[in-house]
VEXVEXVEX-210150 format. One record per residue (C-alpha): y, z, x; residue in one letter. Coordinates in Angstrom, 2 decimals. Each point is the difference from the previous one (the first is absolute). Last residue first. Layout:
<recs>
+---------+---------+---------+-----+
|      c2 |      c3 |      c1 | res |
+---------+---------+---------+-----+
|       Y |       Z |       X |   A |
...
+---------+---------+---------+-----+
</recs>
This chain:
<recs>
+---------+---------+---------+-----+
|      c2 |      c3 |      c1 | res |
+---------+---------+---------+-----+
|  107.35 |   93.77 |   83.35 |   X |
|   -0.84 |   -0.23 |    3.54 |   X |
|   -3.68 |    0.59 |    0.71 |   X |
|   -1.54 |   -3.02 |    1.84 |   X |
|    2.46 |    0.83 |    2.62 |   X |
|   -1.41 |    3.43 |    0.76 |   X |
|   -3.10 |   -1.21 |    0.61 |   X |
|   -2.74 |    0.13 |   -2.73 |   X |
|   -1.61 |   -3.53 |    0.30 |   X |
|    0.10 |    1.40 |    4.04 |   X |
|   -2.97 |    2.30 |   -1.02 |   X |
|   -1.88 |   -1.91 |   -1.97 |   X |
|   -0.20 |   -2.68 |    2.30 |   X |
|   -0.47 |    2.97 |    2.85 |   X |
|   -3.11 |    1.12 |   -1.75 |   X |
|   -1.33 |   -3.20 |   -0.23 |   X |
|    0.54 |   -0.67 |    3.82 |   X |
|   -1.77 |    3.50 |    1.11 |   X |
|   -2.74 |   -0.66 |   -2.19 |   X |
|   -0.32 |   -3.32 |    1.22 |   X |
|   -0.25 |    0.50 |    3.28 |   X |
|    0.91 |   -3.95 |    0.85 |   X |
|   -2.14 |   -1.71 |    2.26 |   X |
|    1.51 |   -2.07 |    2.86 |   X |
|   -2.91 |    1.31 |    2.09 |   X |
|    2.31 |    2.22 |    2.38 |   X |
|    0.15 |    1.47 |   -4.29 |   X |
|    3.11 |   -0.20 |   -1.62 |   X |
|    2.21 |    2.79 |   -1.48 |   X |
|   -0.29 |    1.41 |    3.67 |   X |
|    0.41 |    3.38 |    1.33 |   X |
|   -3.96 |    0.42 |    0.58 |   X |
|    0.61 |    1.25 |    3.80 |   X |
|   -0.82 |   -1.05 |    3.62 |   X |
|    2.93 |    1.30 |    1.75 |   X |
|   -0.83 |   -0.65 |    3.64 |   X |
|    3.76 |   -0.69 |    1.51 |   X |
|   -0.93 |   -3.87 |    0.25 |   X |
|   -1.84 |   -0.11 |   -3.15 |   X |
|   -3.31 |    1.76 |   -1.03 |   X |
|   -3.53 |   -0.63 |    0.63 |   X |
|   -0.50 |   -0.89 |   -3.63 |   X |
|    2.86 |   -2.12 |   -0.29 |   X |
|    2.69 |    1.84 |   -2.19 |   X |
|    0.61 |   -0.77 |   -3.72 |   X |
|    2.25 |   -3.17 |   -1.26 |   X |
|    3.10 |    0.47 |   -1.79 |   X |
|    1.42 |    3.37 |    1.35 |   X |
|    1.65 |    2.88 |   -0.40 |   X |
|    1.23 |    0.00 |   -3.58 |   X |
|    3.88 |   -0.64 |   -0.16 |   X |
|    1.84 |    2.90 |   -2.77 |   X |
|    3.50 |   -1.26 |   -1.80 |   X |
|    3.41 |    1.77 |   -1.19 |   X |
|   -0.87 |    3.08 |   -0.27 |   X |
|    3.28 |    1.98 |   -0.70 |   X |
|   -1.11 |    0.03 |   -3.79 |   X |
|   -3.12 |    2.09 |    1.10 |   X |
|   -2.32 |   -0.17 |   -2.58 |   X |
|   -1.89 |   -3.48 |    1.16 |   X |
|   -0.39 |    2.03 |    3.49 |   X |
|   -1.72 |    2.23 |   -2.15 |   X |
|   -2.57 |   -2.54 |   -1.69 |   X |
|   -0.20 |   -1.58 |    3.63 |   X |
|   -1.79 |    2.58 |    1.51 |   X |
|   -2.32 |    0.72 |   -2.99 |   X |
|   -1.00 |   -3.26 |   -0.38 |   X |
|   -0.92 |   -0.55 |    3.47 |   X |
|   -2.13 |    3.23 |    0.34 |   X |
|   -1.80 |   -1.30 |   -3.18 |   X |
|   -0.86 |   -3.63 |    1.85 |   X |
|   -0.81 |    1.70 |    2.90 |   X |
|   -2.45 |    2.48 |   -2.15 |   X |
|   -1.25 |   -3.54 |   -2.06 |   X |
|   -0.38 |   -1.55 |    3.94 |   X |
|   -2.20 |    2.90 |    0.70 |   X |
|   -0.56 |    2.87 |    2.51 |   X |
|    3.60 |    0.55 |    0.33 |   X |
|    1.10 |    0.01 |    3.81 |   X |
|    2.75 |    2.54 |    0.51 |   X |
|    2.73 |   -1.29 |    2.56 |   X |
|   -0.02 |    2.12 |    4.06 |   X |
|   -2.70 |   -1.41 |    1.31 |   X |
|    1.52 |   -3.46 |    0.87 |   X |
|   -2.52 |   -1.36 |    0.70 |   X |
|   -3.36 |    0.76 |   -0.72 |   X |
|   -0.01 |   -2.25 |   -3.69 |   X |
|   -3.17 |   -1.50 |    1.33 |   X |
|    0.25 |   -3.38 |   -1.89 |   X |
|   -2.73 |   -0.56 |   -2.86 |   X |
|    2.24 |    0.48 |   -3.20 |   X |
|   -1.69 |    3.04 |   -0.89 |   X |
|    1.87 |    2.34 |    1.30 |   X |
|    3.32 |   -0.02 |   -1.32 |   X |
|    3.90 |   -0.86 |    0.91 |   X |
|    3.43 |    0.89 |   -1.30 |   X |
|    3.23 |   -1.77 |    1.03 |   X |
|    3.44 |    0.49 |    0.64 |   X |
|    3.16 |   -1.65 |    1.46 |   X |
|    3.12 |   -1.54 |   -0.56 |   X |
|    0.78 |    2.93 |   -2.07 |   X |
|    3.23 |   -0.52 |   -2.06 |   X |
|    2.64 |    2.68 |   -0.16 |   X |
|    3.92 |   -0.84 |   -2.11 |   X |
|    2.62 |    1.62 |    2.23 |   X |
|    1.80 |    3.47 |   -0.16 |   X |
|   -1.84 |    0.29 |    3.38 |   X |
|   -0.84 |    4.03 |   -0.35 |   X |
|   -0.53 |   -0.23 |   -3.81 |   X |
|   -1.91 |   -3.17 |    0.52 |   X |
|   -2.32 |    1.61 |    2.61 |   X |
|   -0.69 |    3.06 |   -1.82 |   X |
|   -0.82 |   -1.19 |   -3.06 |   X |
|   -2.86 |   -2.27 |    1.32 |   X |
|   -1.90 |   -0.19 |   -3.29 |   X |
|   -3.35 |    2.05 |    1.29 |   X |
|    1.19 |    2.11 |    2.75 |   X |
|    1.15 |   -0.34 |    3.80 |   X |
|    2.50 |    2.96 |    0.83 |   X |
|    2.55 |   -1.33 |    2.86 |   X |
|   -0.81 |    1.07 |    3.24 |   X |
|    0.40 |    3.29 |    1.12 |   X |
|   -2.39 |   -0.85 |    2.05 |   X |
|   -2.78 |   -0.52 |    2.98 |   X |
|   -2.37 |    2.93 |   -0.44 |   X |
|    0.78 |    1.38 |   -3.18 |   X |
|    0.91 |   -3.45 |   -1.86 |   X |
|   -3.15 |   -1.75 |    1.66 |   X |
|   -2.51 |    2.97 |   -1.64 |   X |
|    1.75 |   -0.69 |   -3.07 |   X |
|   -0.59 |   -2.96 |   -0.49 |   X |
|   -3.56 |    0.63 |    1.52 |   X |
|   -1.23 |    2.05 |   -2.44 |   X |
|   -2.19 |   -2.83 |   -1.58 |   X |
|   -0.70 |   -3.16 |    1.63 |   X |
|    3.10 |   -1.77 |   -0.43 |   X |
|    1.48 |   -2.71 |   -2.67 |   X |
|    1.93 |   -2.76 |    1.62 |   X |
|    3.99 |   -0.10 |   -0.49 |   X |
|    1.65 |   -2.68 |    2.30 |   X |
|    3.36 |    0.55 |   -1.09 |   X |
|    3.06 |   -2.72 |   -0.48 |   X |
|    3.44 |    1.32 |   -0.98 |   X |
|    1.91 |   -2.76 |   -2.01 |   X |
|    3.53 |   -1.48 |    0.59 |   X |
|   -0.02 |    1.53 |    3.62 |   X |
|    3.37 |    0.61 |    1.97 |   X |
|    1.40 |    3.54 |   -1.29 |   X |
|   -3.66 |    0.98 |   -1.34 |   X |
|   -0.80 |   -0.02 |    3.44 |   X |
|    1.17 |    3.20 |    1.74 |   X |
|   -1.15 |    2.31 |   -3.10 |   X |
|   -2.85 |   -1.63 |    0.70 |   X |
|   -0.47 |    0.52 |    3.60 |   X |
|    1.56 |    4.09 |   -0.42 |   X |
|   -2.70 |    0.49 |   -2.85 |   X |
|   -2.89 |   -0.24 |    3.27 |   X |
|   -2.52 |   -2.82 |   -1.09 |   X |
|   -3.79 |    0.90 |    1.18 |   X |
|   -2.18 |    0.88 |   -3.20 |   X |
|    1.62 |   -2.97 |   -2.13 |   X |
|   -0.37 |   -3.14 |    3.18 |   X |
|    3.28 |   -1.57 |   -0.14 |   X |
|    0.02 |   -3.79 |   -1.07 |   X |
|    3.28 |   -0.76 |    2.25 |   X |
|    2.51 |   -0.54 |   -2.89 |   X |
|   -0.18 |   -3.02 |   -2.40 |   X |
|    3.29 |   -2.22 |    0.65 |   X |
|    0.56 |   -2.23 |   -3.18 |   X |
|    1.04 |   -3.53 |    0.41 |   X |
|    3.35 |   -1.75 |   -0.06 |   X |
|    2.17 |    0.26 |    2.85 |   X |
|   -2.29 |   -1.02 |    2.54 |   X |
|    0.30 |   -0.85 |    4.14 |   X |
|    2.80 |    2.41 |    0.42 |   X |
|   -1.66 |    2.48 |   -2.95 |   X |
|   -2.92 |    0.23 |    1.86 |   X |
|    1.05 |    0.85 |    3.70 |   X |
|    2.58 |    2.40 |   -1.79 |   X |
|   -3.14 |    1.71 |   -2.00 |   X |
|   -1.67 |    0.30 |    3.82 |   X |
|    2.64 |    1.73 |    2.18 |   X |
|    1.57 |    2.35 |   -2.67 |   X |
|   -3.64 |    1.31 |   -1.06 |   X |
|   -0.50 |    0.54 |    3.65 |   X |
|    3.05 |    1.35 |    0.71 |   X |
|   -0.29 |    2.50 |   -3.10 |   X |
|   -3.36 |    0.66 |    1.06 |   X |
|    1.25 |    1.64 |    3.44 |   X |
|    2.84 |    1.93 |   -1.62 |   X |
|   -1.86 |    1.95 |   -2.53 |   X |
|   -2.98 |    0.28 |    2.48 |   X |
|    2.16 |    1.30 |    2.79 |   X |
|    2.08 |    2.67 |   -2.77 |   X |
|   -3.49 |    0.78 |   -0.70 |   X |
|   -0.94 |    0.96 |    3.61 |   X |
|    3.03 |    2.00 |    1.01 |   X |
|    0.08 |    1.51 |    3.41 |   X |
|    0.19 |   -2.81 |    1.91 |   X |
|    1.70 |   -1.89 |   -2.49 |   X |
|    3.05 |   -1.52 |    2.39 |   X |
|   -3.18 |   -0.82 |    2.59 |   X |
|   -1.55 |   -2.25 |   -2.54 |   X |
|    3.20 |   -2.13 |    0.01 |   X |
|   -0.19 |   -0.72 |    3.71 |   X |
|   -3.48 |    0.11 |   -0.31 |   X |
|   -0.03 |   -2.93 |   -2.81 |   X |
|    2.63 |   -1.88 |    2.51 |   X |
|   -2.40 |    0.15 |    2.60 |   X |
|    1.36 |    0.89 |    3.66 |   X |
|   -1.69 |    3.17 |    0.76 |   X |
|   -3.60 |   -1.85 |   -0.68 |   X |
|   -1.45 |    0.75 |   -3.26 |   X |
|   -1.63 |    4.18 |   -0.58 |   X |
|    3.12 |    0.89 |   -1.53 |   X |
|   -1.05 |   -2.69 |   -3.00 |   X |
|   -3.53 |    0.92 |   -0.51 |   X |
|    0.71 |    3.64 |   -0.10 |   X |
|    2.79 |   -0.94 |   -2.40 |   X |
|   -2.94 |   -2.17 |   -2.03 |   X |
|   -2.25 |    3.49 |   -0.58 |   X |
|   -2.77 |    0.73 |    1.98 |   X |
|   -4.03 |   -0.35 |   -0.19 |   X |
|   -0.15 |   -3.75 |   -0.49 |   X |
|   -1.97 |   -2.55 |   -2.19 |   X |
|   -1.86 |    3.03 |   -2.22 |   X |
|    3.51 |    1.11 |   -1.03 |   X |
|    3.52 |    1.25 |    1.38 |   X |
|    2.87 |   -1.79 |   -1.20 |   X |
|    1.30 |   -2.98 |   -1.98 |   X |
|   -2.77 |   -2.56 |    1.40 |   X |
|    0.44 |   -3.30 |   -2.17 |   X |
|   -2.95 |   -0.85 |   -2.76 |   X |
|    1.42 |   -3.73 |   -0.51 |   X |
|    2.89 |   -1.66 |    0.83 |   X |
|    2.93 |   -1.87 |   -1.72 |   X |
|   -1.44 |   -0.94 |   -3.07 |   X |
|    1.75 |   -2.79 |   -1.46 |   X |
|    0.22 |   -1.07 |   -3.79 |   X |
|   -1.17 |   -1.80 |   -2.95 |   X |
|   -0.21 |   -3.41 |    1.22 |   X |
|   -0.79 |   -2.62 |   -2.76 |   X |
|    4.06 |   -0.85 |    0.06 |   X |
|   -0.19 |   -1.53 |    3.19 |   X |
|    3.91 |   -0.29 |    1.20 |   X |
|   -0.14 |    2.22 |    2.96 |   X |
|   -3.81 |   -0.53 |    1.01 |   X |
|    0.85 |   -2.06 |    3.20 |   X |
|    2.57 |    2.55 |    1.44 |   X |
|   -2.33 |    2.89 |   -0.58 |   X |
|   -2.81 |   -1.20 |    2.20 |   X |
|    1.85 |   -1.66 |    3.26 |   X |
|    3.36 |    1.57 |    0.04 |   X |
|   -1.52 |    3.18 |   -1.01 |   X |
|   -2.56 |    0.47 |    2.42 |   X |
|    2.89 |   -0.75 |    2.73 |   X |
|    2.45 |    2.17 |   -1.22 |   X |
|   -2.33 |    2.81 |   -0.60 |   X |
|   -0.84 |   -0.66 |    4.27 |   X |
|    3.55 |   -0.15 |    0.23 |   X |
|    0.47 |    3.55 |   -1.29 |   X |
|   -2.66 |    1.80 |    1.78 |   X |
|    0.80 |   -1.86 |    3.42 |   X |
|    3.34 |    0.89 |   -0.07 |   X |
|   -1.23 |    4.59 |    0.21 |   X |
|    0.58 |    2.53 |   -2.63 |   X |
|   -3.33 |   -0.96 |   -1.13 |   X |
|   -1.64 |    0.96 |    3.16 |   X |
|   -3.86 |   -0.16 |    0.25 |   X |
|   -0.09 |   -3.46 |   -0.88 |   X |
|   -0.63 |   -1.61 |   -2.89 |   X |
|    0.58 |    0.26 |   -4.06 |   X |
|    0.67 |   -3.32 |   -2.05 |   X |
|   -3.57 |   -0.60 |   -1.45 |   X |
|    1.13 |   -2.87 |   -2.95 |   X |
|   -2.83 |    1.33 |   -2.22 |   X |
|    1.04 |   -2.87 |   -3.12 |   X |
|   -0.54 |   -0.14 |   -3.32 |   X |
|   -1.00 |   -1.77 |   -2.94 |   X |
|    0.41 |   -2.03 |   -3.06 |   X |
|   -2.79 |   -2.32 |   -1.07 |   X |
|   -0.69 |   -3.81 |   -0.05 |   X |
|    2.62 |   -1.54 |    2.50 |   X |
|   -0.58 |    2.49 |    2.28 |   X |
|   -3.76 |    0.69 |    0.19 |   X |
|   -0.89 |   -2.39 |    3.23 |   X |
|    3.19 |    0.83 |    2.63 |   X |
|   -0.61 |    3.57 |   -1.70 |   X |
|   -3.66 |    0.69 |    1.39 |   X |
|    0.65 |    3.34 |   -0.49 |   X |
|   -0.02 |    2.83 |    2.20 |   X |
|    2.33 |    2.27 |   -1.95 |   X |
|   -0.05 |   -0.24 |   -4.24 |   X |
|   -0.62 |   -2.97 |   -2.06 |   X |
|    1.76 |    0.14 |   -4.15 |   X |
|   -1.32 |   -0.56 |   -2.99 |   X |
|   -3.64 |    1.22 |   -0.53 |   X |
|   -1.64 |    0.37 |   -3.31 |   X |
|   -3.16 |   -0.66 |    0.55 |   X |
|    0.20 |   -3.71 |   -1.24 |   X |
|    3.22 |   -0.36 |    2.09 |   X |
|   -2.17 |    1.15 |    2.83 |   X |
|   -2.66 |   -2.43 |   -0.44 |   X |
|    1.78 |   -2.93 |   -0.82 |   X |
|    2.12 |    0.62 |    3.62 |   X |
|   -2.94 |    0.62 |    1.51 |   X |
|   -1.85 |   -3.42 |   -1.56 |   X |
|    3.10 |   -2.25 |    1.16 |   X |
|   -0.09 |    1.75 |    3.25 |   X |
|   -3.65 |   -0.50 |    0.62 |   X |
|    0.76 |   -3.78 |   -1.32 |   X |
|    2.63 |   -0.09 |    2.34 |   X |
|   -2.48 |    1.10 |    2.97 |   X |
|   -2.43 |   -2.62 |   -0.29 |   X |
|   -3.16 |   -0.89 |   -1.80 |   X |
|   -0.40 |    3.63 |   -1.24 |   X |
|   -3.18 |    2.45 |    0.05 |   X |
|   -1.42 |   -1.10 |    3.67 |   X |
|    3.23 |    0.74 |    2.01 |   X |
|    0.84 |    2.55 |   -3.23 |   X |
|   -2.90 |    1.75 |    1.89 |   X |
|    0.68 |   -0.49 |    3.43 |   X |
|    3.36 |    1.36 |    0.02 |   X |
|   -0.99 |    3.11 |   -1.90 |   X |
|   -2.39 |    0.64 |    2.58 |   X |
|    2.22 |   -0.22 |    3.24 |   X |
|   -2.13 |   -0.11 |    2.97 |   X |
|    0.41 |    1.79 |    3.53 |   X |
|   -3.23 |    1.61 |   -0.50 |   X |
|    0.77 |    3.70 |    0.28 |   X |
|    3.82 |   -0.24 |   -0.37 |   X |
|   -0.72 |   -1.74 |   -3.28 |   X |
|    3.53 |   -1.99 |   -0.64 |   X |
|    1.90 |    0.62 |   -2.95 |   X |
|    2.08 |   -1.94 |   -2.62 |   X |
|   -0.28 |   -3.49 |    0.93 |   X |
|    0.97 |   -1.98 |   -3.40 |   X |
|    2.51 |    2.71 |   -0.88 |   X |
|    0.90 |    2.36 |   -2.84 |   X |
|    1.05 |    3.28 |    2.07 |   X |
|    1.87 |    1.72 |   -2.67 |   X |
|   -0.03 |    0.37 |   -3.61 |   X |
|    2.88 |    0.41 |   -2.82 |   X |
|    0.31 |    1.01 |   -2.92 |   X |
|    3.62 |   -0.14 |    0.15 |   X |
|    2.09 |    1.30 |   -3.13 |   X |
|    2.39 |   -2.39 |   -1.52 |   X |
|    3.22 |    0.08 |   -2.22 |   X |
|    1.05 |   -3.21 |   -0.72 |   X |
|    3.49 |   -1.55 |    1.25 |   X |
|   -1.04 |   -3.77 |    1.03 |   X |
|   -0.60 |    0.77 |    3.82 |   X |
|   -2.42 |    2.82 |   -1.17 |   X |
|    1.32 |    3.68 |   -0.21 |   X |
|   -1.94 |    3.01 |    1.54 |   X |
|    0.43 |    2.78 |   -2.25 |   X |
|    1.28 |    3.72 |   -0.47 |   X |
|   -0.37 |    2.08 |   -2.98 |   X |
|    1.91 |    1.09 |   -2.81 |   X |
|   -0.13 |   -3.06 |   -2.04 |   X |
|    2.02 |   -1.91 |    2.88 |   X |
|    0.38 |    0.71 |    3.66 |   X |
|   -0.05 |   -3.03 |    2.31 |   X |
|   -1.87 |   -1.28 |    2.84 |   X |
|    0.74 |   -3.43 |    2.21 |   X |
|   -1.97 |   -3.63 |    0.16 |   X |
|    2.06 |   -3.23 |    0.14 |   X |
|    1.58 |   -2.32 |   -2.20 |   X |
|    2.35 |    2.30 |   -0.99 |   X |
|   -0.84 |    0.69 |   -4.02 |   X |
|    2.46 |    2.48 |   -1.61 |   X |
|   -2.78 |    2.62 |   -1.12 |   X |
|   -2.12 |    0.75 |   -3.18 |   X |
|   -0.89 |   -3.71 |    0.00 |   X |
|   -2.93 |   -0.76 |   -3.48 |   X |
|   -3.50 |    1.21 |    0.10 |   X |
|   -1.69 |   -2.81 |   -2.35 |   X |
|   -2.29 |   -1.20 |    3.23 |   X |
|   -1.10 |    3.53 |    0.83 |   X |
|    0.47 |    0.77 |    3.53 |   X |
|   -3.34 |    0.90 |    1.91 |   X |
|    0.24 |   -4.13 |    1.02 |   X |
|    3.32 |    0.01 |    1.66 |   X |
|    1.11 |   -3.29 |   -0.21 |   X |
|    0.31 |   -1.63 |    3.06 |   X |
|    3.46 |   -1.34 |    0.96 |   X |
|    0.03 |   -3.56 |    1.84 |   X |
|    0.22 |    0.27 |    3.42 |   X |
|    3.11 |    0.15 |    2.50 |   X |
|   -1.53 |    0.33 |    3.03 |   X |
|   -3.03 |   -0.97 |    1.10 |   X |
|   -2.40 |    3.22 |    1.59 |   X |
|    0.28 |    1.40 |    3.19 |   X |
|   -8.31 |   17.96 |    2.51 |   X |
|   -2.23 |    1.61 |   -1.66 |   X |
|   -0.85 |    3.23 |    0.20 |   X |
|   -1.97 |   -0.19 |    3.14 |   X |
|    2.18 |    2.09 |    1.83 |   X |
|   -0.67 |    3.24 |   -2.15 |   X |
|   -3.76 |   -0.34 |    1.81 |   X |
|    1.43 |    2.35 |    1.98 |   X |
|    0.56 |    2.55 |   -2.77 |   X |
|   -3.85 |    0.13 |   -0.22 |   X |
|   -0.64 |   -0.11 |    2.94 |   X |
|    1.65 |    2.93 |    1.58 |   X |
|   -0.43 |    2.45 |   -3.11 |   X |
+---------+---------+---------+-----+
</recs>
C-alpha cells in the first residue's frame, strides 16, 4: 500500500477594504432577512438547520469554488502555463478575463471563491475566502510559532477587517495530527525528539506516556495561537477551521477546535474504493468519514463545510496519473452523476453549511509542481468549459439549500 497512501500528500494543499456588498446570486431575490443583519458574514440556525448569514441577515449556503486564478498551474515538463496562454490569446486583457469569470460563474451558479484565489482581482465582485497558512516550525509551544501568526495576521487579516465580501479565514490547510503517509510516528515522538531545551519538549516530556492527552493539549495551543492572531487584527469575520483532510482527523483535534472555530472546514475527496477504511485500520481511530459528514459536526458541535472536493474523468485529454488514489469516471456525464450524487446528500445534511469544488481550471498535462496532472477542473487548460459538468452544477446549485426556504 506504500504508494498509494503516499500519494495522500498530494491532496491538495489583499484585496480593498471596505467594498460594497455583493449580492449573493444562489439567493432568491424575494427571500426576505431571517437574521439581524451585521454587516458582515456569520452562521445561524433557523428552520431547523444551520446557515451561513449574508451581511444583510439572509440565510446563505456557499457554493463555492476554489483556485480561480489567471496563472493557475505551471507544466513542470515544459515550464509553461497553458491556461495562461490561452485566455492570453482568448481575452484582450486580464479584467476582461475577470469580467467574463465572474459572468461565468454567476451563470453556473457559483457565489462564493474558495483557497488560492486571485482575491486582490475577485473582491469587489464575489464573496470569498482566505488560506491565511499560520502553522510553522517544528515547535508550537515555542515564540517563534506565535509571532510568526502575528506577523501573517498583521499583514493579511488586518487589511480585510472591514470588507464585507469576505466570508471567512482559513487558518491552515491539511495539518499533520498524527501518524500518516508524511511521517511514521505520532507528534509526541516528534516533540521528545526537539532539542532538551524546546518548550514543545519540555511539555512533550509531561505526556510521555500519554499520547492523546499530547494531541489534546498540543492542538489546543495551536488553535489558541492562531484564532487570537485573527481576532487581534479582526473582530468581524468568520474563522473557518484548518480544512482537515476526512480519512486523517483524530476526534480529539475537533473536539479541540470547535471551542475557537465558527465553522469546521474538511477537505472531503472521494477515494478509490476500500481505502477509507484501509487508512482508518492502519493509521486511525479517526473520525468515521461518510456521506453527510455526521460525524464531524456531532464531534465539533459546529456547522461543516468542505473546502474541498472534486471528481475527475478520462476523457478530458490530461493523464489523470496522479494522484492515484481518486476514481476516474470514464465520462464527463459519469463525473457529472458522481457530482450530483455527492452534493444531493451534503444538501440533506442541515449541518452542511456549504461544499467548494476543487478547482477552476484542470491540470497542465504534464502536471503541476507536485505532478498532479488531473481533470479537476470546471474549465478546460483551454479556457473551455465541460459543459456537462457546468450544466449539471447550474441545476444543481438552483436547488441549494437557500433556494428552498419557505
Amino acid at each position: 500500500m506504500g504508494l498509494t497512501l503516499c500519494v495522500m500528500a498530494h491532496l491538495r494543499h489583499a484585496a480593498p477594504a471596505g467594498g460594497q456588498i455583493v449580492p449573493p446570486t444562489n439567493a432568491p431575490a424575494a427571500t426576505s432577512p431571517m437574521f439581524r443583519a451585521t454587516g458582515y458574514f456569520r452562521t445561524g440556525f433557523a428552520r431547523g438547520r444551520w446557515w451561513l448569514v449574508t451581511p444583510d441577515g439572509r440565510p446563505f449556503y456557499a457554493n463555492g469554488i476554489d483556485h480561480v486564478s489567471a496563472a493557475p498551474d505551471t507544466d513542470r515538463t515544459t515550464n509553461t502555463c497553458p491556461y495562461c496562454d490561452a485566455i492570453a490569446t482568448a481575452y484582450p486583457d486580464l479584467d476582461a478575463w475577470t469580467t467574463a469569470t465572474v459572468d461565468r460563474l454567476h451563470a453556473w451558479g457559483f457565489n462564493t471563491l474558495g483557497a488560492w484565489s486571485d482575491t486582490d482581482r475577485f473582491a469587489a465582485r464575489i464573496p470569498y475566502t482566505v488560506l491565511l497558512d499560520l502553522a510553522s516550525g517544528d515547535d508550537w509551544f515555542a515564540p517563534a510559532f506565535a509571532a510568526h501568526a502575528a506577523t501573517i495576521a498583521a499583514s493579511e487579516v488586518a487589511p480585510r477587517r472591514n470588507d464585507p465580501n469576505l466570508l471567512g479565514w482559513y487558518l491552515d490547510s491539511e495539518l499533520r495530527w498524527g501518524v500518516d503517509w508524511r511521517k511514521q510516528q505520532s507528534l509526541l515522538d516528534d516533540y521528545l525528539a526537539l532539542p532538551a531545551a524546546s518548550p514543545g519538549r519540555s511539555v512533550a516530556e509531561r505526556y510521555a506516556t500519554d499520547p492523546e492527552g499530547f494531541l489534546r493539549i498540543l492542538a489546543r495551543r495551536y488553535f489558541q495561537v492562531t484564532t487570537a492572531a485573527v481576532r487581534a487584527q479582526d473582530p468581524n469575520h468568520l474563522i473557518l477551521g484548518t480544512k482537515m483532510i476526512t480519512q486523517l482527523t483524530p476526534r480529539t483535534v475537533v473536539r479541540v477546535a470547535r471551542r475557537y472555530v465558527d465553522v469546521l472546514t474538511v477537505d472531503d475527496y472521494t477515494l478509490l474504493p476500500g481505502l477509507d477504511d484501509l487508512i482508518q485500520q492502519t493509521w486511525g481511530p479517526f473520525v468515521r468519514r461518510t456521506p453527510t459528514l455526521v460525524a464531524f459536526h456531532a464531534a465539533a458541535h459546529r456547522p461543516v463545510m468542505v473546502a474541498e472536493y472534486s471528481f475527475r474523468a478520462a476523457d478530458a485529454g490530461v493523464p489523470n496519473s496522479w494522484p492515484p488514489i481518486f476514481p476516474i469516471y470514464p465520462t464527463q456525464q459519469a463525473r457529472a452523476d458522481a457530482y450530483v450524487a455527492y452534493i444531493e446528500q451534503l444538501h440533506q445534511a442541515p449541518w452542511v453549511v456549504g461544499d467548494f469544488w476543487f478547482e477552476y481550471a484542470d491540470e497542465p498535462k504534464g502536471g503541476r509542481f507536485d505532478g498532479e496532472d488531473s481533470n479537476f477542473g470546471v474549465v478546460s487548460t483551454g479556457d473551455v468549459p465541460w459543459q456537462v459538468l457546468t450544466d449539471r452544477m447550474t441545476a444543481v446549485h438552483a436547488e441549494s439549500p437557500d433556494h428552498l426556504v419557505p
